[in-house]
C-alpha positions in Angstrom: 29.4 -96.6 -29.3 33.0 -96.8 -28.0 35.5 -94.5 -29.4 39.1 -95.0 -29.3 40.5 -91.3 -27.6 42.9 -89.9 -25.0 41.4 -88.7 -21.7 42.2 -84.8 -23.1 40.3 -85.7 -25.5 37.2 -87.5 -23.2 36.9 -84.3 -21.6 33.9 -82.1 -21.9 32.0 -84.7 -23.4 28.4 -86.2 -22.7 27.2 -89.7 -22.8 24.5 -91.9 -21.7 24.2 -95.8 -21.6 22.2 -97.6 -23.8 21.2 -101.0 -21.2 19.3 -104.3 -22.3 18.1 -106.4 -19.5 15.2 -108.0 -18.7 13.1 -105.2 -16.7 10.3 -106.2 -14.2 8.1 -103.3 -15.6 9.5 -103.8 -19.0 6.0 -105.0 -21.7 3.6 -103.9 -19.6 2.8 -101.2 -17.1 3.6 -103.4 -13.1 2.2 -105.3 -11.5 -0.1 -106.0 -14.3 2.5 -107.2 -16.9 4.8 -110.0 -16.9 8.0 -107.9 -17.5 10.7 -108.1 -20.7 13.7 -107.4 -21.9 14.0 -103.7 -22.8 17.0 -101.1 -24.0 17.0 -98.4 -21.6 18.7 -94.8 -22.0 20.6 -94.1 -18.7 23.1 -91.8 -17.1 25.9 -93.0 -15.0 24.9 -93.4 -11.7 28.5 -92.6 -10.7 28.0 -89.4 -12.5 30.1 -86.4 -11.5 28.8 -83.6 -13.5 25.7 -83.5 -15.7 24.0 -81.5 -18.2 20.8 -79.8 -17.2 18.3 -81.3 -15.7 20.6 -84.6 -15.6 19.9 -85.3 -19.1 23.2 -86.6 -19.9 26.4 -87.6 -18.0 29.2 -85.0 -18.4 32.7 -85.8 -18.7 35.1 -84.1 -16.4 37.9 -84.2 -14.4 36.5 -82.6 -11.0 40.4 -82.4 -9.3 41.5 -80.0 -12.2 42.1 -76.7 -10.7 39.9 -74.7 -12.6 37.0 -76.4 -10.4 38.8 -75.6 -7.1 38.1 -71.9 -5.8 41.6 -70.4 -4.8 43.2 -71.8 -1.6 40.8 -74.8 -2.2 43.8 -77.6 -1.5 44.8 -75.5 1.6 41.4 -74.8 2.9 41.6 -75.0 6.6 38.2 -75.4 8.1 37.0 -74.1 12.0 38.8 -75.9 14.1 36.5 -76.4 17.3 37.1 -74.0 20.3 37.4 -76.8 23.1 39.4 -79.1 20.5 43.1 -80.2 22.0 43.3 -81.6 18.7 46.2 -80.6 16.7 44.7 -81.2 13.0 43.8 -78.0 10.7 40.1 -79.4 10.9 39.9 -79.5 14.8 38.5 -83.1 14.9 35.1 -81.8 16.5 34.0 -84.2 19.1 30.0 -84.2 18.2 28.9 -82.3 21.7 31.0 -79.4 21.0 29.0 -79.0 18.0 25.6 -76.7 17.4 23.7 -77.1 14.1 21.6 -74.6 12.1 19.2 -76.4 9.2 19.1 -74.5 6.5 17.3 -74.7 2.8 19.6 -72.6 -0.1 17.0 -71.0 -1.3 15.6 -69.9 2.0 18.8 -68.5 2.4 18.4 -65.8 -0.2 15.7 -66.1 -2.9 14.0 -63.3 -1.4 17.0 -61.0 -0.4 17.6 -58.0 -1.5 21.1 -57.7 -0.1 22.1 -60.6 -2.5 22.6 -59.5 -6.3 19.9 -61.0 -8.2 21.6 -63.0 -10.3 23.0 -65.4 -7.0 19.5 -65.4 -5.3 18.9 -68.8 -4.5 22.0 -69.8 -5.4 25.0 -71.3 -3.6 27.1 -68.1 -4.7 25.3 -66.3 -2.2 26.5 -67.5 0.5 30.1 -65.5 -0.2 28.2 -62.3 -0.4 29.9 -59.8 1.6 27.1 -57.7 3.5 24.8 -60.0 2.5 21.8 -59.6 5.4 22.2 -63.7 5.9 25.7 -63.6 5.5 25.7 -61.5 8.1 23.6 -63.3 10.1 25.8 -66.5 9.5 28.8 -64.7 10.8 26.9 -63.2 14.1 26.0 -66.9 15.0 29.5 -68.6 14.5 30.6 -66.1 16.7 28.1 -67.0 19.4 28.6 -70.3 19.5 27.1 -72.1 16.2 29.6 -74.5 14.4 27.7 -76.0 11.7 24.8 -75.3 8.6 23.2 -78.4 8.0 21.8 -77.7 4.5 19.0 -79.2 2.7 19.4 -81.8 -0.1 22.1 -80.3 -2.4 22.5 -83.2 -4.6 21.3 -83.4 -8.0 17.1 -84.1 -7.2 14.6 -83.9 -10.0 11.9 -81.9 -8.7 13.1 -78.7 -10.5 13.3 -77.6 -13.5 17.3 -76.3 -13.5 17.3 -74.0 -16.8 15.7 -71.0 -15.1 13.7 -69.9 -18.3 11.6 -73.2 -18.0 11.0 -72.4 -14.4 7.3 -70.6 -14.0 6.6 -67.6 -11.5 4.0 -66.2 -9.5 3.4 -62.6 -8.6 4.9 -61.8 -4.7 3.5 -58.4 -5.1 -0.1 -59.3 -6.3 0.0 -61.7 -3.4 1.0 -59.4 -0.6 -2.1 -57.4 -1.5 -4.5 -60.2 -0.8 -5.9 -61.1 2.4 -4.2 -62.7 5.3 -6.3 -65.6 5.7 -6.8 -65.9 1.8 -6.7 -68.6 -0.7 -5.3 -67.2 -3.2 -1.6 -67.5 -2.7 -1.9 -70.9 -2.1 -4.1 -71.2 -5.2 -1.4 -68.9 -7.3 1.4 -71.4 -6.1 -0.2 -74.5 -6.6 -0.8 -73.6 -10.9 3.1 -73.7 -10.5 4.3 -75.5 -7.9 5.8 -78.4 -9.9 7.7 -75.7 -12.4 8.8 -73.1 -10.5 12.5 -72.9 -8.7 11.7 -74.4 -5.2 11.3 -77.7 -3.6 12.7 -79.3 -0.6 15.0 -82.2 -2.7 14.1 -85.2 -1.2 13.5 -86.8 -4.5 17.1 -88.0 -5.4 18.5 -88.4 -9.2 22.0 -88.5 -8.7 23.3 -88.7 -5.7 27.2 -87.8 -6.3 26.5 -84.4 -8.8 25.4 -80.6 -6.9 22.0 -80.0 -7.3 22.1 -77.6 -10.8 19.4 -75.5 -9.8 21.5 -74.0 -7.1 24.3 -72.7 -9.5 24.3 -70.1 -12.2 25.0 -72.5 -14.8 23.5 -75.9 -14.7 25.0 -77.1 -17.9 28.6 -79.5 -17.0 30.9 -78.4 -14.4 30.3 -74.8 -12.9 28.2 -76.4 -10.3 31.3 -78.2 -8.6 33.1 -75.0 -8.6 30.4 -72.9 -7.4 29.2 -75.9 -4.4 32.7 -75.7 -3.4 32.8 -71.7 -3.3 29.9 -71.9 -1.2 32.2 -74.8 1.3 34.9 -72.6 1.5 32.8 -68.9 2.2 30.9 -71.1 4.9 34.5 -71.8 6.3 35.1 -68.3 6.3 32.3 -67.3 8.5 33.3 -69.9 11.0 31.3 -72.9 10.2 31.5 -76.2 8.7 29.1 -77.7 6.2 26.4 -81.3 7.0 24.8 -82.5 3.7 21.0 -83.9 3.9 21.3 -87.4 2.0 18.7 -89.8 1.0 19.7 -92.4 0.4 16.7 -94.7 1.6 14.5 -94.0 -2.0 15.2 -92.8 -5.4 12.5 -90.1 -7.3 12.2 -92.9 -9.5 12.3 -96.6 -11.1 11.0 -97.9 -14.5 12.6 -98.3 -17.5 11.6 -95.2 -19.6 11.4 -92.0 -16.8 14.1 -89.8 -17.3 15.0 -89.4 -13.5 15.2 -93.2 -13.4 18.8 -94.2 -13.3 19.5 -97.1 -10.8 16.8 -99.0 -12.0 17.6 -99.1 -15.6 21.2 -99.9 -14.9 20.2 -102.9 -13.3 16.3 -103.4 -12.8 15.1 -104.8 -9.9 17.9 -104.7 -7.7 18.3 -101.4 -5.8 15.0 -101.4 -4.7 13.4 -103.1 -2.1 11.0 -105.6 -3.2 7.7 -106.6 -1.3 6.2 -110.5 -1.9 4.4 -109.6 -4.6 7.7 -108.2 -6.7 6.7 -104.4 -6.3 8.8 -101.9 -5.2 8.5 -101.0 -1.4 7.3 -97.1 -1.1 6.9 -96.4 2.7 9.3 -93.9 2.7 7.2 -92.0 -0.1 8.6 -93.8 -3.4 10.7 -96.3 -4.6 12.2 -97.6 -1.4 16.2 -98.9 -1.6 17.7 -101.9 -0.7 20.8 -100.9 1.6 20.4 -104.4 2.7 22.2 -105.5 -1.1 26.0 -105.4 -1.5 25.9 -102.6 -4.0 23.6 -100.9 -3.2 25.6 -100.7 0.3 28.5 -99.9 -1.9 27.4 -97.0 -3.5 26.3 -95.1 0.0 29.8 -95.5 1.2 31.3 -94.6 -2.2 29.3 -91.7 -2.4 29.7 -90.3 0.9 33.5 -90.6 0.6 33.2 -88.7 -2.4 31.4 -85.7 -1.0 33.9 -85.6 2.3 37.0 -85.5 -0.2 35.8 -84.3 -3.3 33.5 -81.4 -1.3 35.1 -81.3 2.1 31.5 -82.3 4.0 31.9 -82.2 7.4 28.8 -84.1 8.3 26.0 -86.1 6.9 21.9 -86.1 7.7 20.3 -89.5 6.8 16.8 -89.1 5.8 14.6 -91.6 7.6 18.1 -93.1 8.4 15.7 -96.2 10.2 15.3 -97.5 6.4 18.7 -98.2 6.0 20.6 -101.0 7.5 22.9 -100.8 10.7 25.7 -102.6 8.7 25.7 -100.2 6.1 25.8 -97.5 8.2 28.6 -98.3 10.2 30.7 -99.2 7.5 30.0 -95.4 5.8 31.0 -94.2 9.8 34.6 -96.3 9.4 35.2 -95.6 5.8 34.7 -91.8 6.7 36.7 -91.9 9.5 39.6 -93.2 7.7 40.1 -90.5 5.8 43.2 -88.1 7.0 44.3 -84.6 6.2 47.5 -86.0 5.0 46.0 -88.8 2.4 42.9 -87.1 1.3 42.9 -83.6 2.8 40.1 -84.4 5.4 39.6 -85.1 8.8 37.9 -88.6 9.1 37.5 -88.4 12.7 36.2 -85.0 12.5 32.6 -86.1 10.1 29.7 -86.3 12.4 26.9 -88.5 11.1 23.1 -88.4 12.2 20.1 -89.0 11.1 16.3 -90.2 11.6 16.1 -93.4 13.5 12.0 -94.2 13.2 11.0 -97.4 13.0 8.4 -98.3 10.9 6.9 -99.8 7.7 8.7 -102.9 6.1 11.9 -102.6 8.3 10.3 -102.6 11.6 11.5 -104.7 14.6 14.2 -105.8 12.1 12.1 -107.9 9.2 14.4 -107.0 7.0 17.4 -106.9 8.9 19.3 -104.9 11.9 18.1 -101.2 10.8 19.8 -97.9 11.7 17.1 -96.9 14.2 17.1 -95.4 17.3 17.0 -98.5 19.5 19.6 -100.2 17.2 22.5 -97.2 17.2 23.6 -97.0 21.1 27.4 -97.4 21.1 27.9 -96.4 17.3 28.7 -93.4 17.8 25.9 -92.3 15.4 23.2 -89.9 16.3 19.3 -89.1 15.7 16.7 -86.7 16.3 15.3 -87.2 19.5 11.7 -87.0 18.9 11.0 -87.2 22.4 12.2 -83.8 23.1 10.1 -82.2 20.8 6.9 -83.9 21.6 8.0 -83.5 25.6 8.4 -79.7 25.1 5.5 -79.0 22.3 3.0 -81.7 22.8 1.5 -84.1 20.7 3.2 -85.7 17.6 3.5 -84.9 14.0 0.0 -87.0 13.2 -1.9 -86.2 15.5 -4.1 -82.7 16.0 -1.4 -80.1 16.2 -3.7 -77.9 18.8 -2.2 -80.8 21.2 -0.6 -79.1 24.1 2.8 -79.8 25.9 4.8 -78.9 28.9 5.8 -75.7 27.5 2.9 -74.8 25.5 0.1 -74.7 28.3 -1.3 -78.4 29.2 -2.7 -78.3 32.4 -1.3 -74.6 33.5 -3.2 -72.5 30.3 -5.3 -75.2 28.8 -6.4 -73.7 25.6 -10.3 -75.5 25.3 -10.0 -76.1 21.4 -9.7 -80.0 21.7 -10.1 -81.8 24.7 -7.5 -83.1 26.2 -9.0 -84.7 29.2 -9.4 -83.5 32.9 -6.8 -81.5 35.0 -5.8 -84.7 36.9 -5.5 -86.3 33.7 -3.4 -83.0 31.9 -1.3 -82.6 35.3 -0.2 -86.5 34.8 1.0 -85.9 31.5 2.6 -82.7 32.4 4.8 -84.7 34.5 5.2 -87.1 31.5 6.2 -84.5 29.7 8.9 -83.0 32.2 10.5 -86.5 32.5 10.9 -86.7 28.6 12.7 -83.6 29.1 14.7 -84.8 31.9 16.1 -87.5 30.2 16.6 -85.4 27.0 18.8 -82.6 29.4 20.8 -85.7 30.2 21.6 -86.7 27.0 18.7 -89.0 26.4 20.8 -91.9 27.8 19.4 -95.2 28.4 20.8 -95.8 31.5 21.2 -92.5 33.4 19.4 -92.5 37.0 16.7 -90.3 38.1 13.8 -90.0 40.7 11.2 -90.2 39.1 7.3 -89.0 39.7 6.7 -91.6 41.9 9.7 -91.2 43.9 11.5 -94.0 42.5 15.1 -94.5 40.9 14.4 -95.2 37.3 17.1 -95.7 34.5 15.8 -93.0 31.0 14.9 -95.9 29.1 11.9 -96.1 31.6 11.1 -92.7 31.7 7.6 -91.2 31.6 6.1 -95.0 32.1 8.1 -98.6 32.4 9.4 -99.8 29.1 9.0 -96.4 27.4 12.6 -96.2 25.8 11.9 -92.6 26.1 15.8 -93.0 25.9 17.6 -94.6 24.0 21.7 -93.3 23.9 24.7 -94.8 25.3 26.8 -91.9 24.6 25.8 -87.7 24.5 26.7 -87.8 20.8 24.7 -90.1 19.6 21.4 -87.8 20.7 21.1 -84.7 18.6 18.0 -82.4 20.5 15.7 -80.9 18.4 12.1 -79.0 19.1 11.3 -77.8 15.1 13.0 -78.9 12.0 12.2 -78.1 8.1 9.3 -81.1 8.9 6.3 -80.0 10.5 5.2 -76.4 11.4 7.9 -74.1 12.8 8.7 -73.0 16.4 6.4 -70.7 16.8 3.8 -71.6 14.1 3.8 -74.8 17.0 3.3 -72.4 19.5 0.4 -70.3 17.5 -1.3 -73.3 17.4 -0.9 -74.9 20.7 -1.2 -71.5 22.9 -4.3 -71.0 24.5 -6.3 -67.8 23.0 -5.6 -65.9 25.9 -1.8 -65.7 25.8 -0.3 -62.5 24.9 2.2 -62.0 22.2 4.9 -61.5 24.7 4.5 -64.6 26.6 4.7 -66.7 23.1 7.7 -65.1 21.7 8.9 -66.3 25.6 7.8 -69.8 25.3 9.9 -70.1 21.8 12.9 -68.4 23.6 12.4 -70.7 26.9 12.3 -73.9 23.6 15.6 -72.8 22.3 17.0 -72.8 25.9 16.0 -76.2 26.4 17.5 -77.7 23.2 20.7 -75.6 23.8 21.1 -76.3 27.3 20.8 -80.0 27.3 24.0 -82.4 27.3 24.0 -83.8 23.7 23.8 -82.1 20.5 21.8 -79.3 19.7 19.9 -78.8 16.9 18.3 -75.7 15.2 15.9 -74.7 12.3 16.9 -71.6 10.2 14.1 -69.1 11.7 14.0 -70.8 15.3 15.9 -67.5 16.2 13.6 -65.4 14.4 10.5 -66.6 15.2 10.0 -67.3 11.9 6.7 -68.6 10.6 5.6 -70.2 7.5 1.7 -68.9 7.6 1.0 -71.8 10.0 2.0 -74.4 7.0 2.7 -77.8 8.2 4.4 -79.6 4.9 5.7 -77.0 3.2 8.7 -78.9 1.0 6.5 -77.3 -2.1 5.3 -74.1 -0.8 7.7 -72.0 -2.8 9.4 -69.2 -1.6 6.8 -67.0 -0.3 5.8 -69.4 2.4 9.0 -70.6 3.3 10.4 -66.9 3.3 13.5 -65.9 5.9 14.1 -62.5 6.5 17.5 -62.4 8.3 16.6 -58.2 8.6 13.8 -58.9 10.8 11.7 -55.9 8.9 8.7 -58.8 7.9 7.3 -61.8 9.2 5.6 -64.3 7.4 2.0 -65.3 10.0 -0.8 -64.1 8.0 0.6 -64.5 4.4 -2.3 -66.4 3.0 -3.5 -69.9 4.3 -1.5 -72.3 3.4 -1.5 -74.9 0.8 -4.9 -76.7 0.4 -3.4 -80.3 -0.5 -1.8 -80.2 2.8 -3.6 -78.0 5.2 -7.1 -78.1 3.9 -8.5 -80.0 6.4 -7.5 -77.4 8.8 -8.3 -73.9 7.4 -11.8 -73.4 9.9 -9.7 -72.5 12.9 -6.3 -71.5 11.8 -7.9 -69.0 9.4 -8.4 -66.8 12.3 -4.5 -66.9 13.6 -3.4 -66.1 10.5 -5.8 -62.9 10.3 -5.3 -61.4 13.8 -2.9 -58.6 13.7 -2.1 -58.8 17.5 -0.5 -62.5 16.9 2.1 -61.2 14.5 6.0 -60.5 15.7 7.4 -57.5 14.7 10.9 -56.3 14.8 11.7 -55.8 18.2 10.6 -59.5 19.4 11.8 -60.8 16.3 15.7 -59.0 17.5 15.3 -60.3 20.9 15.1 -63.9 19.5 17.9 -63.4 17.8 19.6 -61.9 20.9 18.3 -64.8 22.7 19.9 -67.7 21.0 23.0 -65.1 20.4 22.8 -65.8 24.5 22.4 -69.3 24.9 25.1 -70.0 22.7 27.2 -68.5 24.2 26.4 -70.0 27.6 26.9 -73.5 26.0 29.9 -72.4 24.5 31.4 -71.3 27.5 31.9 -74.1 29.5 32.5 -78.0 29.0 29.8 -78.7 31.7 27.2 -78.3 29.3 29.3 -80.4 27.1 29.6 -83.5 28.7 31.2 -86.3 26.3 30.2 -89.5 28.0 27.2 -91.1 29.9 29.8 -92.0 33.2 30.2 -87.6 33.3 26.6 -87.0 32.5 25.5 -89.0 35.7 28.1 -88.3 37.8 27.5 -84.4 37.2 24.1 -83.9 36.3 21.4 -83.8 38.5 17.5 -82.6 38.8 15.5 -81.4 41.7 11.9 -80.7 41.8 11.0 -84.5 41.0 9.3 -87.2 43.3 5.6 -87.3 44.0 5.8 -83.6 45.5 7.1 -81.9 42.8 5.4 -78.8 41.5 4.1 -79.8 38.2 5.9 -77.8 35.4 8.9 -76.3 37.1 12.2 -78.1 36.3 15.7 -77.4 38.1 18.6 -78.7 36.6 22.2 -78.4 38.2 25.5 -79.2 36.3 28.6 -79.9 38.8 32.3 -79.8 37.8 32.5 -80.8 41.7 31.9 -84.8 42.6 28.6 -84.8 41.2 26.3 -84.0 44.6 24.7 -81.7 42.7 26.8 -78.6 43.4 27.4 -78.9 46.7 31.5 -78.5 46.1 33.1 -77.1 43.4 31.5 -75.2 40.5 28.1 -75.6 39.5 25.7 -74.2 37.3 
C-alpha cells in the first residue's frame, strides 16, 4: 500500500514488498513440483538499514549527519609511506600494502580490556587501551597497512537481538580435559543460536551486519560501522571488506533470509539443465553472468567505498564470478575521486579467490575471474601455491602432509607415508620452486634455473605446464601461508611436524612462514594470530566453532592448543591422533614464544617497509632485480638464497643488494 507523504515524513519507517510472480518452487517443494504463481513478502534488496534480524527494510537517510561520527566528511585515511601521491588517501599502489585478516568478534568477544557491553562489537575497535587496540596500533607502526575483516554485511546466521542468542559456560569448559569432547559437544547444542559465525551466508549485501552493533534495530549500525572505519584510520590502517557475492543464504519463496529470489524468482541464481539452482559454492549459487545481477555487485561495492569509505574488497571464491563483472566493479571503483565522492578510486585494491572449479570451470559458463583468467587486470588472488609450497599438501588432502618448511625429506615425521627419500627429496625441490616463483611475485613469465639446470619461465615451475604462476604484474599475487580457512599457522605445523621437534624449533618454523610471505615481491597476506602463534585446538573449519575455539588473546597470557577437540561434524574423522597434540603439555606456547612471534613479524615488517626492493611494482623490475642461487641439479635440497639488487640486476654484484 502506497501512501502519499513527504520524504520527512518516509523517514524512520519500515516496509516490505508484497511480489506475485510465477516462482519455480512456488506449488510444490523443487524439483518435484511444477512451480506457480505465488505472493512473496520481501525486503528491498537495495536495503540500507534494517530492523533486526532483516525482518523489515528501514527507511533512512544514511548521508544525514547524525549517522556520520564527527570529522566523518573530512576523514583522512593513512596515506602510504612510499606514496608520491598527493591525495589525502595516498593512492596505495597494492605492493606497498600488508594485510591482517581479521573476524570482529575474534577481535574482542573475549577481552577483558573492552567494556562488556562493545565485546564483539564494532565499537570496540575505538577502545583506547583496549589489549587489541593496542596491538592494532603496534603493527601499523611496523609496517601493516590494512585489516581485512570478515563478512560485515548483513548475513543471517545469527540471531542479532542478543537476548535470543544462547550461551555456553567458558568456565565449566576450561575445567574439562584438553583432549575432551565436551566443549565441542557444549557448542554444538548452540551453535546455530549463539553470537558467532563466520558470515558467509549473505542476506543483504548493502546493510552492516546488526549483530556487530549495540543496537540492531534501524540505523545505529551505519553509525557505529563507520566509527569503527574511522578508529581503524586512527591507528594507521585502512579497512578491506570480505564480500560474497558468488551465493545468497537463501532462495525460495517463503524463507525469510530469501530476498533476491522472491524479487524476481529464478533469475539471480545460476541454473543447472535440470532448472535447479547451482550450489557448488555451498548454496544457492549466483548468476554474475546476468545483467543485474552484474549490476548489483557494482552498485553495491560503490556503495560501501563511498557510503563506508572501504578501502578494499575480498571476493569469496572470486573464480565463481565472471571476469566481465569484475573488471567493471575495478573501473567503476576506480572512478571515484576525493573531490566527487570523498574517495580515492585508484587507491581500492581488489582480490580475491581465483579457484577454478565446479560449473564455471575452463570457462562453461563464461570467462571467470580465476587465477589463470586475471593476469593484466590488475586484480589479485590468493596464491595457493605458496602455502601448499611452504606447508605441504592441500586443504583436502591428509593435513599430516609435509612441506618444505615443515620437515619432508629433512625430519620426515612417519605418521603417513609419503614415499621414499628420493621420492620426498624430489618434491622438496618442488616445493622450493613453488616458493621461488612465489618470492618473485608468482609471475608467469619470470626466468629461473630450474632443478634440472634449465631456464624455465614460473608458469612452468615445479614440472612443465604447472602454471605454478600465474601473474603478469606483483599486485595481482597476494602471498598467503594460513587464512581464516583451514587450520592455523601453527595448528599446520602441530600437525605436520614430526614428533621429535621441539617446541622451539616449531615456533621457528611459523616465524621462518611469516618471513617467507613478508619477504616475497607481491602482496603479503596475514591471519589475525599468525603473529601469535595462535591456535584453534587444531580445528580445521571452524566458521561455527564460537568464540572459545576461535579465541585471540592479543595479551599473550593463554593459548588456545589443548582446549577440547574440536568440533565432531568437522574433525571427527580425525580425533585418534590429534587427541594426543592437543593433550601434551610440552606442545603448548607460552608467553615468551608467543612475544617473540609478535616481535618477529614486528621485524619483518619493518624490513619490508624499509626499502622499495622488496616492493617491486612490475614484472620488467622483479626480473631484472631478483635473483636465486642454490638452484640447478647441485643444489642443496631445502636451502634457498634469494638476493634483491637496486644495482643492474647481476644479482648484487654493483650497487645495493639485499
Amino acid at each position: 500500500v502506497a501512501h502519499n507523504l513527504s520524504a520527512a515524513e518516509w523517514e524512520g519507517r519500515w516496509y516490505q514488498y508484497a511480489v506475485e510472480a510465477y516462482h519455480p518452487w512456488g506449488g510444490g517443494s523443487h524439483p518435484s513440483g511444477a512451480g506457480g504463481v505465488v505472493t512473496s513478502v520481501a525486503t528491498d534488496p537495495y536495503s540500507r538499514s534494517l530492523a533486526a534480524d532483516g525482518e523489515r527494510t528501514h527507511i533512512c537517510d544514511i548521508s544525514s549527519p547524525e549517522l556520520k561520527p564527527a570529522g566523518w566528511d573530512a576523514l583522512q585515511k593513512p596515506a602510504s609511506r612510499h606514496s608520491s601521491s598527493n591525495s589525502n588517501t595516498g593512492g596505495f599502489e597494492p605492493t606497498d600494502m600488508a594485510i591482517y585478516e581479521l573476524h570482529v568478534r575474534d577481535f574482542s568477544a573475549l577481552d577483558e580490556s573492552v567494556p562488556w557491553e562493545l565485546r564483539g562489537k564494532y565499537g570496540a575497535f575505538a577502545v583506547e587501551g583496549g589489549s587489541g587496540v593496542k596491538h592494532l596500533k603496534a603493527l601499523a607502526e611496523s609496517g601493516l597497512t590494512h585489516v581485512h575483516l570478515l563478512p560485515t554485511y548483513d548475513f543471517g546466521s545469527v540471531p542479532e537481538r542478543q537476548q535470543y542468542q544462547k550461551w555456553v559456560d567458558h568456565d565449566w569448559m576450561g575445567r574439562c580435559a584438553p583432549d575432551s569432547e565436551e566443549q565441542q559437544a557444549a557448542l554444538a547444542g548452540v551453535a546455530n543460536d549463539d553470537a558467532y559465525n563466520w558470515g558467509y551466508d549473505p542476506v543483504h549485501y548493502g546493510v552492516p551486519e546488526g549483530s556487530y552493533s549495540t543496537e540492531p534495530d534501524g540505523s545505529r549500525r551505519v553509525l557505529e560501522y563507520r566509527q569503527m572505519v574511522s578508529a581503524l584510520s586512527a591507528l594507521g590502517l585502512r579497512v578491506v571488506c570480505d564480500v560474497v557475492y558468488n551465493h545468497t543464504q537463501s532462495a525460495g519463496p517463503t524463507d525469510r533470509a530469501s530476498v533476491l529470489d522472491k524479487v524476481v524468482p529464478g533469475y539471480y541464481h545460476r541454473r543447472n539443465f535440470e532448472g535447479g539452482y547451482e550450489a557448488s559454492t555451498c548454496c544457492n549459487n549466483t548468476a554474475s553472468e546476468h545483467a543485474m545481477v552484474e549490476r548489483l555487485i557494482v552498485d553495491d561495492l560503490v556503495h560501501w567505498a563511498r557510503d563506508y569509505k572501504v578501502d578494499g574488497f575480498r571476493f569469496d571464491l572470486m573464480g565463481h564470478l565472471m571476469l566481465r563483472t569484475v573488471t567493471r566493479a575495478r573501473d567503476a571503483l576506480r572512478s571515484l575521486t576525493l573531490a566527487k565522492d570523498g574517495v580515492d578510486g585508484p587507491g581500492i585494491y581488489l582480490y580475491g579467490e581465483g579457484w577454478d572449479y565446479a560449473e564455471v570451470d575452463k570457462g562453461r559458463v563464461g570467462v571467470n575471474a580465476s587465477q589463470l583468467n586475471l593476469g593484466g587486470s590488475g586484480v589479485g588472488s590468493f596464491n595457493d601455491r605458496l602455502r601448499e609450497g611452504v606447508m605441504g599438501g592441500s586443504p583436502f588432502g591428509d593435513p599430516r602432509t609435509q612441506g618444505f618448511l615443515t620437515g619432508l625429506f629433512f625430519a620426515p615425521n612417519g605418521f603417513i607415508d609419503q614415499g621414499t627419500p628420493d621420492e620426498q627429496r624430489k618434491r622438496v625441490v618442488e616445493d622450493s620452486e613453488k616458493i621461488i616463483a612465489a618470492m618473485a611475485g608468482n609471475l608467469r613469465s619470470y626466468r629461473f634455473t630450474n632443478r634440472e639446470g634449465r631456464e624455465v619461465e614460473g608458469k612452468d615451475a615445479a614440472w612443465a605446464g604447472s602454471n605454478v604462476a600465474y601473474a603478469a604484474a606483483p599486485r595481482e599475487t597476494v602471498n598467503y601461508v594460513s587464512a581464516h580457512d583451514n587450520e592455523t599457522l601453527f595448528d599446520g605445523i602441530t600437525l605436520r611436524a614430526a614428533a621429535a621437534t621441539p617446541l622451539a624449533v616449531r615456533c621457528r618454523l611459523n616465524h621462518v612462514a611469516m618471513s617467507i610471505t613478508a619477504l616475497s615481491q607481491g602482496v603479503p597476506f596475514f591471519h589475525a594470530g599468525d603473529e601469535l602463534l595462535r591456535s584453534k585446538s587444531l580445528d580445521r573449519d571452524s566458521y561455527n566453532s564460537g568464540d572459545w575455539f576461535n579465541r585471540l588473546d592479543f595479551t599473550g597470557e593463554t593459548h588456545n592448543l589443548g582446549v577440547g577437540l574440536p568440533g565432531r561434524e568437522k574433525n571427527g574423522d580425525r580425533y585418534s591422533y590429534i587427541a594426543g597434540l592437543l593433550r601434551d603439555p610440552a606442545l603448548k606456547p607460552g608467553k615468551a614464544e608467543i612475544t617473540r612471534a609478535t616481535q618477529h613479524i614486528r621485524e619483518v615488517l619493518g624490513i619490508r617497509s624499509s626499502s622499495p626492493l622488496f616492493r617491486l611494482r612490475t614484472a620488467e623490475d622483479v626480473q631484472a632485480r631478483v635473483r636465486f642461487y642454490n638452484t640447478g641439479p647441485e643444489q642443496i635440497p631445502g636451502v634457498l638464497v634469494m638476493c634483491i639488487s637496486d644495482g643492474d640486476g647481476d644479482g648484487g654484484s654493483s650497487g645495493q643488494g639485499m
